[in-house]
C-alpha atoms as one frame of an Amber mdcrd trajectory, in Angstrom:
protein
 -16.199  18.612  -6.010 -13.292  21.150  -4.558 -11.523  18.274  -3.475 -11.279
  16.047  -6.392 -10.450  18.676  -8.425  -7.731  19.602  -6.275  -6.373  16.027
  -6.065  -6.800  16.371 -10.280  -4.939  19.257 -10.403  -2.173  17.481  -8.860
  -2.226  14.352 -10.248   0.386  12.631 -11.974   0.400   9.986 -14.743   2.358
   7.222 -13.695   3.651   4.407 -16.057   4.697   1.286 -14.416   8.315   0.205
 -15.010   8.113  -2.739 -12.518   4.944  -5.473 -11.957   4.404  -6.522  -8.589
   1.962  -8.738  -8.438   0.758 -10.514  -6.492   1.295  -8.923  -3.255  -2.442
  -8.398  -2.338  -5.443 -10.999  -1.108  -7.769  -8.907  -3.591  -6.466  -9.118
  -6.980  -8.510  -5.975  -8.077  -6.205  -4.004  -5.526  -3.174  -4.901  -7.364
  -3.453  -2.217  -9.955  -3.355   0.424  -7.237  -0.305  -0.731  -5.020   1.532
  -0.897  -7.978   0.849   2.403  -9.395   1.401   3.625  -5.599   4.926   2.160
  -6.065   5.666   2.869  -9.322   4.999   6.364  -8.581   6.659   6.431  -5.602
   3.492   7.768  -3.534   3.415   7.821   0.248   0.152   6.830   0.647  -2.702
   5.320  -0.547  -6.016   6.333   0.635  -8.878   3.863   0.705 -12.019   2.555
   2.187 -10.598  -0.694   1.906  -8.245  -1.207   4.460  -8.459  -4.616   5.422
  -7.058  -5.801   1.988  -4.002  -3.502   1.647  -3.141  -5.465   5.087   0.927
  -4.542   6.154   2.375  -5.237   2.196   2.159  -1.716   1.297   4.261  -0.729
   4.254   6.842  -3.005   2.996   7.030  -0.377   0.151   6.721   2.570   2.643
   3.696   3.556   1.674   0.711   3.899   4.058  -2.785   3.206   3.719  -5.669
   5.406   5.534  -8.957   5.767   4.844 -10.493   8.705   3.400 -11.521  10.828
   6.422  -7.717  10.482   7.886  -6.317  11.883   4.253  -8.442  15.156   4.429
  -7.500  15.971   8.193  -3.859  15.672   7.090  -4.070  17.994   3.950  -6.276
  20.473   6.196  -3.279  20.280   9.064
């Protein structure tokens, strides 16, 4: 709970100015690089690695899985 509330807390709405498909093997991973570059995020955090492959980094975004994100915020 404590940390999806903080990610909720801040969380912003992002409307997508640009469509960028397709970039992905999985189509139902498109909706999330794109809101990742449409709202300019750094990173994208996922247990899905394999299917994000090197395109978001094209877009200088990274992709980690979940475990990886929450030793960052604690550092």
């Amino acid at each position: 709970g404590n940390f999806v509330n903080a990610i909720i807390r801040i969380a912003e709405p992002v409307e997508p100015h640009f469509l960028w498909r397709p970039q992905l093997r999985d189509p139902g991973d498109e909706m999330v690089l794109e809101a990742a570059i449409n709202g300019k995020a750094d990173a994208i955090v996922t247990f899905n690695l394999r299917d994000y492959g090197t395109v978001p980094a094209q877009f200088g975004i990274e992709v980690f899985p979940p475990a990886h994100a929450i030793r960052r915020i604690r550092q």
